[in-house]
C-alpha positions as CSV (number, residue, x, y, z in Angstrom):
1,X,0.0,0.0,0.0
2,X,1.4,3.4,-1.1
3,X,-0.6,5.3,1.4
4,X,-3.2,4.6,4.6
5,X,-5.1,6.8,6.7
6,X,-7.5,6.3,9.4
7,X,-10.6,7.9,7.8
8,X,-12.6,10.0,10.3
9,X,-14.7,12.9,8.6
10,X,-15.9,15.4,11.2
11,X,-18.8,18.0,11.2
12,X,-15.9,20.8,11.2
13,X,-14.3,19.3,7.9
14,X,-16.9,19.3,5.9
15,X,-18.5,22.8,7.9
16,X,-15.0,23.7,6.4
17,X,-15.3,22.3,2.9
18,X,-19.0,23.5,2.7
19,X,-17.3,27.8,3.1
20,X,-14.3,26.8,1.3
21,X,-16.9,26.2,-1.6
22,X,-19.2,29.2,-0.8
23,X,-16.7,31.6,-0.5
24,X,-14.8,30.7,-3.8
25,X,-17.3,31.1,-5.8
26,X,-19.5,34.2,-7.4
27,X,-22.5,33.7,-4.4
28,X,-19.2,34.3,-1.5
29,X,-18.5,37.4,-3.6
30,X,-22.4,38.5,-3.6
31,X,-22.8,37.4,0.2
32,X,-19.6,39.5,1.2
33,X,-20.8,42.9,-1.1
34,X,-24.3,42.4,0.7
35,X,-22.7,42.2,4.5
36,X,-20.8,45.7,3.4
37,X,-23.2,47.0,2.2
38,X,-25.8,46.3,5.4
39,X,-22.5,47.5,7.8
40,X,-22.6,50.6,5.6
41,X,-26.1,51.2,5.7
42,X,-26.7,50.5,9.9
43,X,-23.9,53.1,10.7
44,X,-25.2,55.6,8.3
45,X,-29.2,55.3,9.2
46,X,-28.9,53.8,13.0
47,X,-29.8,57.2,14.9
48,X,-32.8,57.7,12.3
49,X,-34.6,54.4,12.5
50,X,-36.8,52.7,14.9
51,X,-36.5,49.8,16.7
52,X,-38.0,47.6,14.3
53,X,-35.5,48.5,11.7
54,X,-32.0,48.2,14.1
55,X,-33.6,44.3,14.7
56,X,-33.4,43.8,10.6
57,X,-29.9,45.6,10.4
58,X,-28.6,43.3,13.2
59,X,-30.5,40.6,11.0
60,X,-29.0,41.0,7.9
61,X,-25.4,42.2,9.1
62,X,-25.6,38.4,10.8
63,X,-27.2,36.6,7.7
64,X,-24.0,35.6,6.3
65,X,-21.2,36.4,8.7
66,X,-23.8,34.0,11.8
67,X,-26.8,32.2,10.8
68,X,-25.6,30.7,7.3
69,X,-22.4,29.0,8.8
70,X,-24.4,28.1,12.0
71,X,-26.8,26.3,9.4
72,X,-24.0,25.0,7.6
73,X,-22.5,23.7,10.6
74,X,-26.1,21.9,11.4
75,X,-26.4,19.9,8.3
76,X,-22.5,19.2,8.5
77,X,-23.3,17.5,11.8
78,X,-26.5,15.7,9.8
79,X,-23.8,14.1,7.4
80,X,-20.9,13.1,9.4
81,X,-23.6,11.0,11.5
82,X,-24.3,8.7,8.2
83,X,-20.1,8.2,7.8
84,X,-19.1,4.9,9.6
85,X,-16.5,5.9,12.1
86,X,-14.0,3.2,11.3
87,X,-13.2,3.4,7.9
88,X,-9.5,3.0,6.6
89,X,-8.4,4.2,3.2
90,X,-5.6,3.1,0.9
91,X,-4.3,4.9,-1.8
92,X,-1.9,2.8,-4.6
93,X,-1.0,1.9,-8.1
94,X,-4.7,0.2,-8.7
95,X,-6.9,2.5,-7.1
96,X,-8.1,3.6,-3.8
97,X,-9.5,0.7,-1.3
98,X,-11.9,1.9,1.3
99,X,-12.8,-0.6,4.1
100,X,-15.7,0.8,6.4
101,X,-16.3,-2.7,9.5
102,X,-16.4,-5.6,7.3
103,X,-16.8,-3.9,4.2
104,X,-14.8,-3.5,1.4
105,X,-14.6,-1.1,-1.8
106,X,-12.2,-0.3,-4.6
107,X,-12.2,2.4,-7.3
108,X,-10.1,2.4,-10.0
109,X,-8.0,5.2,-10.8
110,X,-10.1,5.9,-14.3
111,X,-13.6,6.1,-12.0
112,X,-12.3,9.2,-9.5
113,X,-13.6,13.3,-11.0
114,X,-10.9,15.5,-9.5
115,X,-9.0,16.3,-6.4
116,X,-9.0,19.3,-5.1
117,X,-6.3,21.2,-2.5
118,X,-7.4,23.4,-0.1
119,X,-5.4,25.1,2.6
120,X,-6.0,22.8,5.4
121,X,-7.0,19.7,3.4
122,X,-7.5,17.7,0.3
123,X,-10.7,16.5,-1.0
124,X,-10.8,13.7,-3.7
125,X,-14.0,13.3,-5.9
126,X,-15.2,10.0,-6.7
127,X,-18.5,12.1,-8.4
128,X,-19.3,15.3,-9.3
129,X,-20.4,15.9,-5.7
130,X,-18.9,13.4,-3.3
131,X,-15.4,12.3,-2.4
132,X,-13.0,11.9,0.8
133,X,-12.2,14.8,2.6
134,X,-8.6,14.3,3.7
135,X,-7.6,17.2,6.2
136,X,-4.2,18.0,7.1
137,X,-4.4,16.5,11.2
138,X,-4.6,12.9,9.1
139,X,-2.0,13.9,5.5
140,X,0.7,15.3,8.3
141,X,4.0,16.1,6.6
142,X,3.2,14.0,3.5
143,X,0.2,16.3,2.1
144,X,2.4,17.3,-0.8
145,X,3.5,14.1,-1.8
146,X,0.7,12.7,-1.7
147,X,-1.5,15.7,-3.4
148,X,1.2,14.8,-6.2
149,X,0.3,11.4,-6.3
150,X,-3.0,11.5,-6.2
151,X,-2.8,13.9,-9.5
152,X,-0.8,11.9,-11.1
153,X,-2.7,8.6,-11.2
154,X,-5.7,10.5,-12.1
155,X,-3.9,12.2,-15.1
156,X,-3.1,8.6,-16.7
């Protein structure tokens, strides 16, 4: 085996994942422009507005900077509950083998989307939407190696 981890998903990596992919993309730009532009406004009309409008400044100022991760986080926590706990994976020459209990899976190099590297970890897409989030804590010292790996299997 070229590579094993321990496989252990939490609610924070994939919170992580989930504002990684927000907030590199066109709707993080449009959620940041509209948080300015709500600071902006509150400072400039607070003295002159009633109480029922400082309630929907506070609201939207926290829209996107409070209640949007806070969901995020929620459905995060949703998700990881549906991983098994003890899953190993394997990376080498044939593919990547995923044993989850008494379970077992491989997936050939030819089958795997993309990989994607983040700061803090590396996500590799067995579909268009799903793959294994591998964070940092688990790739240690090797996340380069293996990032380079990883690409070039799925360039052949």
């Amino acid at each position: 085996m070229k590579y094993m981890f321990a496989y252990r998903t939490t609610a924070f990596d994939l919170w992580q994942l989930s504002m990684y992919s927000i907030y590199g993309s066109m709707v993080g730009v449009c959620n940041i422009i509209f948080t300015v532009a709500m600071l902006l406004l509150s400072s400039k009309f607070w003295g002159d507005v009633n109480s029922l409008m400082k309630i929907l400044f506070i609201i939207a100022i926290c829209l996107f900077t409070v209640i949007q991760p806070a969901i995020v986080y929620m459905r995060a926590k949703r998700q990881v509950a549906t991983i098994p706990q003890d899953m190993e994976i394997g990376f080498d020459d044939n593919g990547i083998h995923v044993k989850a209990g008494n379970q077992n899976s491989d997936l050939k190099w030819n089958t795997i989307k993309g990989v994607s590297k983040k700061p803090t970890m590396i996500v590799i897409f067995s579909t268009t939407k799903h793959g294994f989030v591998l964070t940092n804590k688990v790739l240690g010292k090797q996340k380069e190696a293996f990032y380079d790996y990883i690409v070039s299997k799925i360039q052949k």
